[in-house]
C-alpha distance (Angstrom), angle and dihedral (degrees) to the residues before:
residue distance angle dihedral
X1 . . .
X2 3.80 . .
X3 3.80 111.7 .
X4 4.11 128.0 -166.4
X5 3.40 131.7 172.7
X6 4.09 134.0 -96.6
X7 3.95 109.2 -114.2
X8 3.72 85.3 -142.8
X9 3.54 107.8 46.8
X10 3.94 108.7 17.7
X11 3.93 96.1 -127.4
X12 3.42 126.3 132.0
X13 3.96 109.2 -100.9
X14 3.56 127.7 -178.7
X15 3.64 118.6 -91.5
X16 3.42 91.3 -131.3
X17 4.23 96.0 43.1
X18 3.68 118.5 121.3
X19 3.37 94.9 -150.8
X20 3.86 135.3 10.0
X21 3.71 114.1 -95.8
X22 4.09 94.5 -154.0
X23 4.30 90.7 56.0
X24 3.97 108.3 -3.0
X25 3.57 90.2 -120.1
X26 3.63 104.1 160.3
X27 3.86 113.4 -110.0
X28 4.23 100.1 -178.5
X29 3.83 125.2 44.9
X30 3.68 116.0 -115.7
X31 3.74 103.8 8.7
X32 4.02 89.9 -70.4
X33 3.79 122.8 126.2
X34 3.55 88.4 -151.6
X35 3.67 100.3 65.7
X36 3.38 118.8 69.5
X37 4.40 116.6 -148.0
X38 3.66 101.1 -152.1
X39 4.33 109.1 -153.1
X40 4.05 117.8 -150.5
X41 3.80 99.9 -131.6
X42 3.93 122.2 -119.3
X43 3.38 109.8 -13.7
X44 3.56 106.0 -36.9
X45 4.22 123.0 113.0
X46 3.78 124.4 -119.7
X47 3.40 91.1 -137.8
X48 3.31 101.3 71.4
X49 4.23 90.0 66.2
X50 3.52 99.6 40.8
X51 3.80 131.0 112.6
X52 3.61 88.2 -145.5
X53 3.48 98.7 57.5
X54 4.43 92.8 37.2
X55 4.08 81.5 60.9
X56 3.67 104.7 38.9
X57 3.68 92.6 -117.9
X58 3.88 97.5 124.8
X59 3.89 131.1 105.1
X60 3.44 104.8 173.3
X61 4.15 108.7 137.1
X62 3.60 88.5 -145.2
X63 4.22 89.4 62.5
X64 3.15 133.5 139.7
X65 4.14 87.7 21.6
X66 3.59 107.2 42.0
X67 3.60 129.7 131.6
X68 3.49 104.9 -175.8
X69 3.74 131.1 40.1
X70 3.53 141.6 163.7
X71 3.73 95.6 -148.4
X72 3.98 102.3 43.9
X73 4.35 110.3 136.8
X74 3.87 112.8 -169.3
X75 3.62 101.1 -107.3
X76 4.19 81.9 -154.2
X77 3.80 97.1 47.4
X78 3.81 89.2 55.7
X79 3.86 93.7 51.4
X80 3.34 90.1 51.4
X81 3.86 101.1 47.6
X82 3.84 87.0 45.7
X83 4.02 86.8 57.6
X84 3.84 94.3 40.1
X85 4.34 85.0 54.3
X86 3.72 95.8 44.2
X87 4.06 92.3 47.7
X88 3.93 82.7 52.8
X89 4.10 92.2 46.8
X90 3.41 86.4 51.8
X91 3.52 100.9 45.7
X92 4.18 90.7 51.7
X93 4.03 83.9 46.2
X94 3.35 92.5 55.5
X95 3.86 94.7 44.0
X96 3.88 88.1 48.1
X97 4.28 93.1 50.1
X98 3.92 83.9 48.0
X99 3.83 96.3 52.8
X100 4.38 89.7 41.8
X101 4.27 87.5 50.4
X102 3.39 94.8 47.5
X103 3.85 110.4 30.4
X104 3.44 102.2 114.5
X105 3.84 93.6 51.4
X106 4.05 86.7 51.9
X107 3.81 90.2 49.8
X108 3.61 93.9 49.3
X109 3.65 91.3 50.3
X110 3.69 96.5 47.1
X111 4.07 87.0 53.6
X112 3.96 84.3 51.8
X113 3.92 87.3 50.2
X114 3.46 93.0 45.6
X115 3.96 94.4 51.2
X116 3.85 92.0 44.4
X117 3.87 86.9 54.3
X118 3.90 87.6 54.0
X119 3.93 90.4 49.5
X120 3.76 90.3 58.3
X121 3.36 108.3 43.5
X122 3.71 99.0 49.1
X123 3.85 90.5 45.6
């Protein structure tokens, strides 16, 4: 059982809890375990660090001022995945030119790997 913790009262909730059982803040939008209702903290708005709002995408009335939303994407987490799967693109691009430059050097060894094999085994 996954467990995370109420933005109003700091217990651990279930993941899957509608609402908390320490406050009954509500934790998923419309009575559904499935959706989650993310909360800004404090008095700060979600808007301001979501990729809907940065690309003008967003049509929730509650915009530029709300503070909870069922539709909210971390405009930070995204930025951050994006770099984390273009440093692995470029590491399997940079694997793949390696192999291409230097493929007749690794099939030339793998023939001399092969042949060394055959000298020890029928010794």
């Amino acid at each position: 059982m996954a467990t995370v913790s109420c933005s109003r009262c700091y217990q651990l909730v279930d993941s899957q809890a509608i609402t908390c059982p320490h406050c009954r803040l509500t934790l998923k939008a419309h009575g559904h375990p499935g959706i989650p209702l993310h909360r800004a903290i404090g008095k700060e708005y979600l808007c301001e660090g979501c990729i809907y709002n940065w690309d003008d995408s967003c049509n929730f009335p509650k915009r530029p001022y709300a503070q909870d939303c069922t539709l909210y994407q971390n405009l930070e987490e995204i930025k951050l995945e994006k770099q984390r799967q273009n440093s692995l693109r470029s590491f399997g691009v940079t694997v793949k030119t390696w192999f291409k430059r230097y493929q007749a050097w690794l099939l030339i060894l793998f023939v001399l790997f092969v042949c060394l094999l055959i000298a020890v085994s029928s010794s």
